[in-house]
C-alpha positions, 0 to 999 in steps of 0.5 A: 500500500501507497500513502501520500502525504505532503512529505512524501513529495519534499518541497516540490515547487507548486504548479504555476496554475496554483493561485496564491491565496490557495497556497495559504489556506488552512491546512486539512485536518481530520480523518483524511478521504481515501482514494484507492485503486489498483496500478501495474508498478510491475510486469507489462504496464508498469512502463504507463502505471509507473508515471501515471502514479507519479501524476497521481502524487502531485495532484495529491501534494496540490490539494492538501496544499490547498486545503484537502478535500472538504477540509480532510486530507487526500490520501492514496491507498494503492496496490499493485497489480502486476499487470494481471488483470486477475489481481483487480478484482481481489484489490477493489474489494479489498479496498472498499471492504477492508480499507473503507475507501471514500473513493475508487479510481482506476489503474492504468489500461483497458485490460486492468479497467475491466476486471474492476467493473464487477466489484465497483457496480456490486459497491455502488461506487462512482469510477473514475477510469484511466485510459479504458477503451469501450469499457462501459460498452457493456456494463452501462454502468451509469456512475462510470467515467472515462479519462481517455479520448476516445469517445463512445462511439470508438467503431466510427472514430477511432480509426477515422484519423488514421484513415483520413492520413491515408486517402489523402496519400498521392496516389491514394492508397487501395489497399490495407493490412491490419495486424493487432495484437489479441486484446480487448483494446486492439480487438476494438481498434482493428474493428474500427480500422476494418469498418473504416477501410470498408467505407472508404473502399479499401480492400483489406489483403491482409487481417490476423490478430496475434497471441499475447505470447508472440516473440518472434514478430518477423514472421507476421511482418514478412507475411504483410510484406507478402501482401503487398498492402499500400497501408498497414495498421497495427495495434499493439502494446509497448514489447510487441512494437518494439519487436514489430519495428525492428523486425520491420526495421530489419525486413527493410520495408517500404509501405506507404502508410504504417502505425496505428494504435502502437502503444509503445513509443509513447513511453521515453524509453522506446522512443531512444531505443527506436530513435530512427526506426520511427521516422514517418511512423504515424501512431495514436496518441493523446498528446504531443509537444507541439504548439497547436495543443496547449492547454492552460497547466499542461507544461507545468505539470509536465516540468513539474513531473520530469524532475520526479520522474529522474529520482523515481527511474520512471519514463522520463518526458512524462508526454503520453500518461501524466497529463491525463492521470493528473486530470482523471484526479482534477475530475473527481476533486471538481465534482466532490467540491461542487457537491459538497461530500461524499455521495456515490450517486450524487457525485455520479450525477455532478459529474454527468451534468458539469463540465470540468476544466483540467490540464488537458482541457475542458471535458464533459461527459455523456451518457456512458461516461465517455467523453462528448466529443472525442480526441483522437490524436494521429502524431508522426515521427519525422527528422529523428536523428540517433538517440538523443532524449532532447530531440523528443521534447522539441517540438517538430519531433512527433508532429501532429497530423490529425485532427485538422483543428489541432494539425501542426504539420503534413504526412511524409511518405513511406514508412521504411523502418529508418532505412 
């Protein structure tokens, strides 16, 4: 178990965002409000859950800074859930029944959300998620609240970036490839990929999920190869796309458009291990360091993180998980303010009805929990050169190519693996 108070963060600088007269309010005092859930601090999502928690921590150091939540203080109970999702469901009732939490949130990934659905619809308690892709879908569950862009609508839109990069290619591409790994996100994003390509009048050459036990990623790449698809999509998790990039690196292939929902490169250290090998790689995203997607508190939260992220050996730039993680907090300090205690349903109601100013935005909610407009970022790798850390910071790095009100720069052409 995790608790948080103001020591454990030292004398970290307060955010810029922080106004003065909040800085001098009365300390918290009383029993303080606990927050629990589960997070992979280990095994497969540890490279996401790891910064996700440094985020969580600061967010904590601000509002007991500020007085703490209806004038107790904020403390953290986590668990660690070694990325298996078999662990979550034991952890959520542990922490409801056995640590009496006020509050639940979620850990990190679709995969760890899920198993968590059970137990806090059982418990009646309002569910703040963290990165879940289509979790709702199902359960309606309607105290559940989703901190990811994708939307509710994630057949017609997830992909729609991705495809519109495509047709807008010189010559237009015919046809397609999807690969994906056998995941309940990418099961989702390959349907919307499919769906997608069948409405544009792609012909898909080549279609085939891959068991999470795959090693050995040259067979797959050489039978896309084999193919011979104009564009290729692919859904993966962070040790597969490092596997499927070099295996493409090392097959020297030549597509015109190649990427997708590749989770990986989104982590620091993927990015200087690849370095070149993501050169005209397009993949979905939530953030980039670009100047078209600023929002008030993001790159202080971000200068604030990456110092922490050095002591604590954790993804270093803080650009794809922190942002979102310090917002899914800002949501429930927001509506727990507005409704002035501790009440699942009312809570769940505020947060139906409201808007909410975070680090990554405004959002608001729909009826699923999903947020009302969606926010699917396509980003590209462009100009990369060895494995330098700076060149990621700076924008130009990992332009922004979709959606068209946040584009910060034009497609290059074919993806070669660095070649």
């Amino acid at each position: 178990m995790v608790e948080i108070s103001r020591r454990a963060l030292g004398g970290m600088a307060l955010a810029a965002t922080v106004p003065a007269t909040a800085r001098s309010q009365t300390a918290p005092s009383g029993d303080p409000i606990k927050i629990g859930y589960s997070m992979s601090q280990s095994g497969g999502l540890a490279g996401n859950g790891r910064p996700a928690l440094v985020a969580h921590r600061i967010w904590a150091e601000d509002v007991n800074s500020r007085g703490g939540l209806l004038g107790r203080p904020v403390q953290l109970v986590t668990y660690d859930d070694q990325s298996a999702g078999a662990q979550v469901p034991g952890i959520y009732t542990k922490l409801i029944d056995v640590d009496k939490v006020d509050l639940v949130v979620s850990g990190y990934a679709t995969a760890i959300i899920a198993p968590a659905m059970p137990v806090v619809i059982q418990r009646g308690m309002t569910f703040v998620s963290l990165f879940g892709t289509g979790v709702n879908t199902d359960f309606r569950y309607d105290r559940y609240f989703s901190i990811n862009p994708t939307g509710s609508d994630v057949r017609t839109t997830f992909a729609k970036g991705f495809m519109d990069i495509a047709m807008s290619l010189d010559p237009r591409p015919r046809t397609i490839a999807l690969v994906n790994l056998d995941s309940d996100f990418h099961q989702r994003t390959a349907e919307s990929a499919r769906y997608l390509a069948r409405e544009r009048g792609l012909r898909v050459v080549y279609d085939r999920a891959y068991p999470p036990t795959t090693v050995d990623f040259a067979p797959i790449i050489r039978a896309v190869q084999a193919a011979r698809p104009d564009v290729v999509f692919v859904g993966s998790y962070p040790p597969d796309t490092a596997g499927l990039l070099r295996a493409a690196s090392e097959l020297r292939v030549n597509f015109a458009l190649f990427g997708g929902p590749m989770i990986g490169p989104h982590i620091t250290a993927q990015k200087t291990q690849l370095g070149p090998i993501l050169n005209n790689l397009v993949v979905w995203d939530v953030y980039a360091p670009e100047p078209t997607l600023q929002f008030p508190g993001t790159q202080a939260l971000i200068e604030r993180y990456q110092p922490i992220a050095a002591r604590e050996n954790t993804d270093a730039l803080g650009h794809y998980v922190p942002p979102l993680a310090y917002a899914q907090m800002q949501v429930l300090e927001q509506a727990v303010k507005r409704v002035g205690r501790i009440d699942q349903a009312a809570l769940a109601a505020d947060m139906h009805a409201n808007q909410f100013d975070t680090v990554i935005g405004p959002l608001r909610f729909d009826a699923q929990g999903e947020w009302t407009e969606e926010r699917n970022l396509y980003t590209q790798y462009q100009g990369v050169q060895g494995n330098g850390l700076d060149q990621f910071r700076r924008a130009g790095t990992q332009v922004i190519l979709y959606p068209e009100r946040y584009k910060s720069g034009t497609v290059r052409k074919p993806y070669t693996a660095g070649a």
